[in-house]
N, C-alpha and C positions, 0 to 999 in steps of 0.2 A: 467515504466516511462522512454521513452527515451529522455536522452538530450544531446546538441551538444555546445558545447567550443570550440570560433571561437576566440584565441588571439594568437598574436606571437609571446609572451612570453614562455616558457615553463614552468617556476616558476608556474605562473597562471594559466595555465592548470592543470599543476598537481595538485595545490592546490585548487581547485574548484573539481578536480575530486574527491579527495579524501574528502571533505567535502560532495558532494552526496552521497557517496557510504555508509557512515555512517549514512548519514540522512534515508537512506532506511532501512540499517537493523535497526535503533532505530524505524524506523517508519510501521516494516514489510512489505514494499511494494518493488518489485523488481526496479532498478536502473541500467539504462544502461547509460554509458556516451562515446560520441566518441569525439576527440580532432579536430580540422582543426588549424592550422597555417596562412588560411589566408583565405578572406571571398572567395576569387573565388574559391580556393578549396574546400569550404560548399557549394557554390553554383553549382557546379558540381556534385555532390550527392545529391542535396536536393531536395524532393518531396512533397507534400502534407501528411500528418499527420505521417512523416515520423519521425518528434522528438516534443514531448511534451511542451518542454520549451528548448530557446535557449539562452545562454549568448553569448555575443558581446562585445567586443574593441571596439568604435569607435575610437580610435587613433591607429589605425594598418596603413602601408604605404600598395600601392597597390590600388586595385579596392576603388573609391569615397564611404566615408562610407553610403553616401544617398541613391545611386545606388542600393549597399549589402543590406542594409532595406526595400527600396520600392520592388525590388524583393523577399525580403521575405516574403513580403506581399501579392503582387499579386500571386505567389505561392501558400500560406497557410493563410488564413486572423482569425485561432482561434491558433494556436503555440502561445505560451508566451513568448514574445522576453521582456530579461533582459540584459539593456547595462551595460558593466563597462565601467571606467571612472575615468579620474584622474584630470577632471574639468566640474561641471554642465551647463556649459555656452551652453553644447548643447541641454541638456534638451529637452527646448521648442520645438527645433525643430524636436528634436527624438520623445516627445508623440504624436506629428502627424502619426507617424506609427504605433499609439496605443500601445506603451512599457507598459509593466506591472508594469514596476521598474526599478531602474537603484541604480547600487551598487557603491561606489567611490573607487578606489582604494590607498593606500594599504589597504585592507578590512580585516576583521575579521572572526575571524568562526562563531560565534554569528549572523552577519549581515547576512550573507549569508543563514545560515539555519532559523532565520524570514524570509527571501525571501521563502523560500521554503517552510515553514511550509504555507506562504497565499499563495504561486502557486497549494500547493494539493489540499488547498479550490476550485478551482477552476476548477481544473481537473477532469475526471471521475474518479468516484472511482476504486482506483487499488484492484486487487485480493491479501488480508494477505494471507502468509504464513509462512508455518516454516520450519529451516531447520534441521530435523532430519537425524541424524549419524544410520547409520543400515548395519552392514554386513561389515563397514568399507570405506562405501559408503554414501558423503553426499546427501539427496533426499532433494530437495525443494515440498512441501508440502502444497497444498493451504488450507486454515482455513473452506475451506466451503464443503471440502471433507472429513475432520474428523467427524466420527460417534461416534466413543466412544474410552476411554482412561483405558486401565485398569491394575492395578499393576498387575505381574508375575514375584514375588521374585524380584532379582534387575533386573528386567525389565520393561516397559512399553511395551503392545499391544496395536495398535491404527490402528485402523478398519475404514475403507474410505468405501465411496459410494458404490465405484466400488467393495465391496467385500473383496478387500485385503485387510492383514493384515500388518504391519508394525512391527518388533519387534527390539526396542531401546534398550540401557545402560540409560535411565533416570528413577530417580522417579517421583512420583505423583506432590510430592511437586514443584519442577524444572518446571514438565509441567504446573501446575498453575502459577508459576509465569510467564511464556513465553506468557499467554494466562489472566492474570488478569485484561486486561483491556477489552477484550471479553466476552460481557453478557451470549452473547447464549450458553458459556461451565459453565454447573454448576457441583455440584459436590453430585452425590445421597447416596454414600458410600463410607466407605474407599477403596481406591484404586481404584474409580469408580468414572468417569467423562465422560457424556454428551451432545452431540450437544443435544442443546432445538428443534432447528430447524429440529431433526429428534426423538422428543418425542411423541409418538400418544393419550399414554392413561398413568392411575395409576388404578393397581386393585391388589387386594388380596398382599399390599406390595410390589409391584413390578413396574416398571415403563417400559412400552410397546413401542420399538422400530418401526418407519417404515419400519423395513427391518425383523422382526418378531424377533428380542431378547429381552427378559426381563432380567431385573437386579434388584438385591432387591433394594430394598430405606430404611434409618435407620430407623428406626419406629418411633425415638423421635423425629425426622426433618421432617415426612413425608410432614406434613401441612405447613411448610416453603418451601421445597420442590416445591411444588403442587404452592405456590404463586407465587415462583421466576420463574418457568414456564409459570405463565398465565400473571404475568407480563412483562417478556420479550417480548411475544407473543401481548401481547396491545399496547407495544413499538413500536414494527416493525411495527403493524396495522397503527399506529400514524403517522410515519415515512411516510409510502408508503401515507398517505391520504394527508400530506401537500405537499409530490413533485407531487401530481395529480396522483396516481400512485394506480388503485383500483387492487384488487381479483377480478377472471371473476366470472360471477354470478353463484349461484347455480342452475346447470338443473338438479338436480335431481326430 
């Protein structure tokens, strides 16, 4: 999610930026924020879907704040343009450029992150990730690339798509909490956590990865187990049927 802070305050800058940057990592989506000091300098950079949501001064001196808008318009007509503001009297005339919102200034951190939390509604879904520490090196780590999570003394191995392995300082528990609001990581064993999204089968106690690993499953959970898989899986089905969003047919 990139976004662009067009005021000529510096105050304001900085503190807008640094309210995103924490809105991402609490919200695990990556957060880019660039500053501009004055709208002709956004407007000299700016392209078509080249920043996600844009906050605005209309009280900045320089380029007519109507101008800075209507070109940001004609520009990019889906960007989330959110003015600040240290009097609504402009309002009316700013939702003509279809503003998403408009924050007053001196604002709060509170205010700004309800802005943001109903700008993601609205945005495409960004790629979760995590940022695991390995080797001394921090890896960003997308949520949809993890296979499987498994204790190795005081380690975590965490096995991606693509094969590789990952080898952390965390435990099990740490990684549950990082991922406890993520259905599709369940947890089949001690020190055994995986993606549903790459579970194919359950047999002879064991639970059949798409990449050809099995991993036991506890015996006294196996049947909760097995649920919390078919129901994640009826989720997602659910999911994709109300955005219009089918599985291609079966040609087999």
């Amino acid at each position: 999610m990139r976004i662009a802070i067009i005021d000529d305050e510096i105050e304001y800058q900085q503190k807008i930026g640094q309210i995103c940057k924490e809105f991402g990592i609490q919200n695990q989506c990556s957060v880019d924020t660039v500053s501009f000091d004055s709208g002709e300098a956004f407007l000299n950079t700016f392209t078509k879907n080249s920043f996600a949501i844009i906050f605005m001064d209309i009280y900045m001196g320089g380029m007519d704040r109507i101008t800075i808008a209507s070109q940001i318009r004609q520009r990019d007509d889906r960007c989330l343009l959110i003015f600040l503001t240290i009097s609504p009297e402009f309002m009316a005339e700013a939702f003509s450029f279809h503003a998403f919102e408009y924050i007053t200034k001196p604002f709060t951190t509170e205010r700004v992150t309800s802005v943001l939390k109903d700008a993601l509604k609205f945005l495409p879904a960004s790629p979760q990730y995590l940022e695991i520490v390995s080797k001394r090196k921090t890896i960003p780590v997308l949520l949809d690339d993890i296979v499987s999570a498994v204790t190795d003394a005081h380690y975590l191995e965490i096995t991606l798509t693509s094969n590789a392995t990952i080898r952390c300082r965390m435990t099990m528990p740490d990684f549950l909490r990082l991922v406890e609001h993520v259905p599709r990581f369940i947890s089949v064993n001690k020190g055994i956590t995986l993606n549903a999204d790459h579970i194919l089968d359950f047999k002879d106690s064991c639970c059949i990865l798409d990449n050809g690993e099995r991993f036991p499953v506890r015996v006294r959970d196996r049947l909760r187990i097995e649920r919390a898989v078919r129901d994640y899986h009826f989720a997602k089905l659910r999911n994709r049927q109300r955005r219009g969003v089918y599985p291609p047919p079966d040609t087999k």
